[in-house]
N, C-alpha and C positions, 0 to 999 in steps of 0.2 A: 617442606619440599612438595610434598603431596596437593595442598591445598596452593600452592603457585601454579604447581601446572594443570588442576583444575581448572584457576584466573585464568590461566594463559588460551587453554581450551571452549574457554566462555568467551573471550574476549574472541575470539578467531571464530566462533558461531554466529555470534553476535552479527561480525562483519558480513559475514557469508548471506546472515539471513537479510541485512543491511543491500546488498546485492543484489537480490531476490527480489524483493522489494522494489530496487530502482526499474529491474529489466520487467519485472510484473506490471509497474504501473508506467510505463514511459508510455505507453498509449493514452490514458487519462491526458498527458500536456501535449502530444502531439498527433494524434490518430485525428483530428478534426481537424487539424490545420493539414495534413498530408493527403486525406480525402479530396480536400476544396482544390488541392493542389496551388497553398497560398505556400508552398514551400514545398522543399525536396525531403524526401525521406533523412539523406545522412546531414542536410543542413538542419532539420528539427530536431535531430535526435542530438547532436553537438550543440545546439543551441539550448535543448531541456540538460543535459551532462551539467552545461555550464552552469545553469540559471540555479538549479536544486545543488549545486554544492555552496553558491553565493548564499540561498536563502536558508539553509541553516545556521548560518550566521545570524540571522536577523534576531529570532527570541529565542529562549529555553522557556517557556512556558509550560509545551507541551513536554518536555522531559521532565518538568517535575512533577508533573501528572503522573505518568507513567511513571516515577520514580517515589512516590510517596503516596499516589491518591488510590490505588487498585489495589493491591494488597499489603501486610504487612509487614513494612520493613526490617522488623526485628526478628521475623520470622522464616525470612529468603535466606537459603542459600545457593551457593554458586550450582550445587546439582541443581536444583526446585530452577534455578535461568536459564540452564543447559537443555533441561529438559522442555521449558515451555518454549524456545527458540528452536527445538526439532520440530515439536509440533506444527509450528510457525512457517519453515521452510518445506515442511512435508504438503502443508496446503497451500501454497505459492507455488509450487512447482506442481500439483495433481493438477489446478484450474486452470495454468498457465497452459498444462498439456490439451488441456480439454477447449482453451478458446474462450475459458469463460472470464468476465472483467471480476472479480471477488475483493475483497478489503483485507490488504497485508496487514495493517491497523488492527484487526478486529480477529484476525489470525494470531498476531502476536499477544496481545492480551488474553485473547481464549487459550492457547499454550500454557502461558503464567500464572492463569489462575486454574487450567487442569491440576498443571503440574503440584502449585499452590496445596491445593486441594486432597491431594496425594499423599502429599507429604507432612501438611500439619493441621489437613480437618478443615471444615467451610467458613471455622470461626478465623483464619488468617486470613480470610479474603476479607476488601472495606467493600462491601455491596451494597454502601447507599451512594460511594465514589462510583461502584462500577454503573449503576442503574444515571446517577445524575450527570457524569462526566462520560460516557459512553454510552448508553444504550438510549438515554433521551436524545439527544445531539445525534444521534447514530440514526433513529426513525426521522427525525424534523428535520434534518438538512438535506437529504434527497427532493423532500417533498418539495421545501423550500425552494431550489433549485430548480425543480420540476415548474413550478407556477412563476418564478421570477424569470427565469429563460424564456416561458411563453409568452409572458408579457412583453419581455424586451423583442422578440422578435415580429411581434403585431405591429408594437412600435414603430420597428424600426421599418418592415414592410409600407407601412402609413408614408413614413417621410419619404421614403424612396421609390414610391409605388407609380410615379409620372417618369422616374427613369428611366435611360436607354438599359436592359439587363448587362452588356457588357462593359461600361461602365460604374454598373452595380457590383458586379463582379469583384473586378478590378478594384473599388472600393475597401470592399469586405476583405478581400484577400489581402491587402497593404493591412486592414486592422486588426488581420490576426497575426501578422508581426507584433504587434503591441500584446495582444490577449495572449498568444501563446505562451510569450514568455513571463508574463503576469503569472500564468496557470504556474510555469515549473519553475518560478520562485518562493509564489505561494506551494505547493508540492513539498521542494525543500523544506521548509522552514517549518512545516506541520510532519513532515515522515521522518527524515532525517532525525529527528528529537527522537522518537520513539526507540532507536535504537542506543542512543546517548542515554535514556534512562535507564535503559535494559542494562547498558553497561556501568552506569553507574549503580542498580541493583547489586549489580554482582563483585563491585568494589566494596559497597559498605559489606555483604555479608561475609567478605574474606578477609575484612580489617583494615584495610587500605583506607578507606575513607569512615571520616564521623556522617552520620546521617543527615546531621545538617548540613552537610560540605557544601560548596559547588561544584558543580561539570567541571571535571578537568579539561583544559584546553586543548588535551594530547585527545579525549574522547571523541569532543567538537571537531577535530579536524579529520581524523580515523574515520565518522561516522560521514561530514559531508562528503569524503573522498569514495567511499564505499559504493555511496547511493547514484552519486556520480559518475561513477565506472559501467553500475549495473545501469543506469539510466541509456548510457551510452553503448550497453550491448545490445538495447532492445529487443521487448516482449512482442516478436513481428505475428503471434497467431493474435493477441488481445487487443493490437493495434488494429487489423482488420475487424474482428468484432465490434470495437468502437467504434472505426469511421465509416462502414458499411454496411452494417449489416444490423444495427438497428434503428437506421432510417437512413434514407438516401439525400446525402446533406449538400447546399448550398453553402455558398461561405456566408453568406449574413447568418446560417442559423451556427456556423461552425463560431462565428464572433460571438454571438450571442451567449451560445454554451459557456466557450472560455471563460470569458470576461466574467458571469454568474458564478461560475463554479469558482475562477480565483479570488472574487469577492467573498463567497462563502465559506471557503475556508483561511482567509487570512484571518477575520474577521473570529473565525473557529482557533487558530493560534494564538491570537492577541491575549484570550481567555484562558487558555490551557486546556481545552478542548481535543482530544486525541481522534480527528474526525479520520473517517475513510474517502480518501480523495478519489475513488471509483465507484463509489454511493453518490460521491455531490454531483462528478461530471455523467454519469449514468442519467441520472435522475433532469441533468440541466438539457442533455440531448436528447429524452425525452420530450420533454419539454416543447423544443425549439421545434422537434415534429410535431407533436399533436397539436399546436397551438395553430400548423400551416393544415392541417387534414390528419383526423385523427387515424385514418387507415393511413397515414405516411407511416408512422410508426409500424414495426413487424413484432407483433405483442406476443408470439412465440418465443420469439428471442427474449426478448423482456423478459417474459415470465421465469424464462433459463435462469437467468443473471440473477432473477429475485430470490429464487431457489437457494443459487451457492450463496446470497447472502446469508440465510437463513440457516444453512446450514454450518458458515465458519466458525460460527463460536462453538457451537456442542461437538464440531469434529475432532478442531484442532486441540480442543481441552481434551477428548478423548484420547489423541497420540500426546501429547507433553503430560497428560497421568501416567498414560501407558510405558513410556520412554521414562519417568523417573523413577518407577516400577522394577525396570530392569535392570536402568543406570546402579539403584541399591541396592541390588543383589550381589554386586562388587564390592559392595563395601561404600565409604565417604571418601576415595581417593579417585587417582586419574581412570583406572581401568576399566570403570563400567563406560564413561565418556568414549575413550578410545575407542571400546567394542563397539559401541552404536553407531560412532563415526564411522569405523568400517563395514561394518554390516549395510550400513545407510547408503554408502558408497559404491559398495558392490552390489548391491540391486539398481540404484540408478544406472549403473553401467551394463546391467545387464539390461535393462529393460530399454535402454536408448540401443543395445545391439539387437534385440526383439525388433525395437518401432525400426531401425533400420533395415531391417531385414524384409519387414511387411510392406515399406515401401519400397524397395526394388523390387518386388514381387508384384505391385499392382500397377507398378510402370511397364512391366516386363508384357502383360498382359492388357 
C-alpha cells in the first residue's frame, strides 16, 4: 500500500516536473520566431504544444539513457526519483523566476544523481555514462551550434545580400514556419523521453516493471501530454531573454538558429544523447550574432546564462540530496513525500504572494 502510493506520488512529480520543463523551455522553439514577428505569440506557442507532444513519439532513445546509462538501476528507488525530481522542479522554477534560459535536462539528472548519491554512496552513480552521455555532448553541442549558426548565417547573408531587405524579410520569416516547428518537434522528441525514463525509473524500483522492459505506452503518452500543456502555458520571462535580449535578431538569423539548433539536437536523440535544448539554441543564437558583429551580441547577458549553466548540476544535486535527507527521516513510506510536497507548496505560494505584493507596490509608485 505504502510503496503504491509512493508510485503514485512519483508518477505525479514526474509529470509536474514534465510541465516545468515544457513552460521553461517554450522559449528555446519559439522566442526567435516571435521576436522576428514570423508569427504571433499564442500561434507559436500552440504550434510548439503541438509539435513536442508529436515528437516524443518519434524515438525512446534518450529514455533509455536516462533510464539505464546515469545511474544504477538496481539501486533507485522511488524516494532516491522523488527526490531528484524536486530537485529538478526547484531549479526550473528559481531560473525561470530569474529570466534566465538554464537546462531542465541537466537539472533533472543532477537531482537523480544528488539524490543518487544520498542515498546509496557515489559508487550507484555510472560516471563514465554521466561524463560520455552528458557532460561531453553537454560542452560540444552549444559550441557546435555556436559556429554552425554562424556560418549558415554568413551564408545565407551572401546569397541574399543583392536583396530588396523586405523581401528578405518576408523570406526568412515564411522559413521559420518550417524551422520553428522542426525546433519543437526536435524539443519533443529529446525532453519529453527524459521524463518517460524518470518514470520508468521509478517503475522498475517499485516492481512494476523488469529492467529490461519497455516504456509503457501509458508513460509515452502521460509524458508527451505533460510537456505539451506546459509548452503551451509558456515561459513568457525566458522567451523574452531569448528573443531579445541576447542580440537583437532578424529573421534570417532567427532561421538560422532554429534550423542549427533542431538539426543538433535530433541528430543528439537519434544516439540517446540527453542534450539540453537551451545550451544548443543559446549557443546557435549566439552564433547567428556574432557571426553579423560581434558587439551585436550583449556578452553580459551571455555570461548570465553561462553561469546558471554551471551552476545546474551541483545545485540541483544539492536540493534532491537535501530532499531525500528529509523525505527519510519519515521512514520508506508516503509521508516524508507528502511533507515536502506540502512544504514545497506553501512556500511557492507564499513567495508568488510576496512577488505579488512587490509588484503592486512598484506600479503604485
Amino acid at each position: 500500500m505504502h510503496s503504491d502510493a509512493v508510485l503514485i506520488i512519483v508518477v505525479a512529480t514526474a509529470l509536474a516536473f514534465d510541465f516545468t520543463n515544457g513552460f521553461h523551455d517554450t522559449a528555446n522553439a519559439i522566442a526567435t520566431s516571435v521576436s522576428t514577428r514570423a508569427m504571433s505569440p499564442r500561434v507559436a506557442v500552440a504550434m510548439s504544444a503541438t509539435l513536442n507532444f508529436v515528437g516524443a513519439f518519434l524515438s525512446l532513445e534518450v529514455a533509455a539513457t536516462i533510464a539505464k546509462g546515469i545511474v544504477q538501476a538496481g539501486d533507485v528507488t522511488p524516494l532516491v526519483v522523488f527526490a531528484g525530481l524536486i530537485g529538478a522542479i526547484a531549479w526550473n522554477l528559481a531560473t525561470w523566476w530569474l529570466g534566465l534560459p538554464s537546462s531542465s535536462s541537466h537539472a533533472l539528472i543532477g537531482g537523480v544523481v544528488g539524490a543518487m548519491i544520498a542515498a546509496a554512496g557515489p559508487d550507484a552513480v555510472i560516471w563514465s555514462g554521466l561524463v560520455q552521455k552528458v557532460a561531453i555532448p553537454g560542452l560540444v553541442a552549444p559550441v557546435l551550434a555556436l559556429v554552425a549558426a554562424g556560418l549558415s548565417i554568413l551564408v545565407a547573408y551572401r546569397i541574399v545580400g543583392r536583396q530588396s531587405p523586405g523581401v528578405v524579410s518576408r523570406g526568412f520569416r515564411l522559413g521559420q514556419l518550417a524551422s520553428g516547428a522542426l525546433f519543437s518537434l526536435s524539443h519533443g522528441t529529446n525532453d519529453a523521453q527524459k521524463t518517460m525514463g524518470i518514470i520508468f525509473l521509478a517503475l522498475v524500483a517499485n516492481g512494476n516493471l523488469a529492467s529490461d522492459a519497455g516504456v509503457p505506452a501509458w508513460v509515452v503518452v502521460a509524458s508527451a501530454s505533460a510537456i505539451a500543456a506546459g509548452t503551451y502555458a509558456g515561459g513568457w520571462r525566458i522567451i523574452r531573454t531569448m528573443g531579445s535580449r541576447i542580440i537583437k535578431m532578424d529573421p534570417a538569423q532567427g532561421f538560422a538558429s532554429q534550423t542549427v539548433g533542431a538539426a543538433v539536437i535530433l541528430s543528439a536523440s537519434h544516439v540517446g544523447f540527453p542534450l539540453s535544448t537551451t545550451h544548443v539554441m543559446s549557443g546557435a543564437i549566439m552564433g547567428a550574432g556574432a557571426a553579423k558583429r560581434i558587439s551585436a551580441v550583449r556578452w553580459g547577458v551571455a555570461g548570465n546564462i553561462v553561469v546558471a549553466w554551471i551552476l545546474t548540476l551541483p545545485c540541483s544535486a544539492a536540493v534532491g540530496a537535501l530532499t531525500y535527507g528529509v523525505v527519510r527521516i519519515f521512514g520508506t513510506g508516503s509521508a516524508g513525500p507528502v511533507v515536502v510536497i506540502v512544504v514545497f507548496a506553501a512556500g511557492l505560494v507564499a513567495f508568488a504572494r510576496r512577488a505579488a505584493v512587490a509588484r503592486e507596490a512598484g506600479e503604485a509608485t
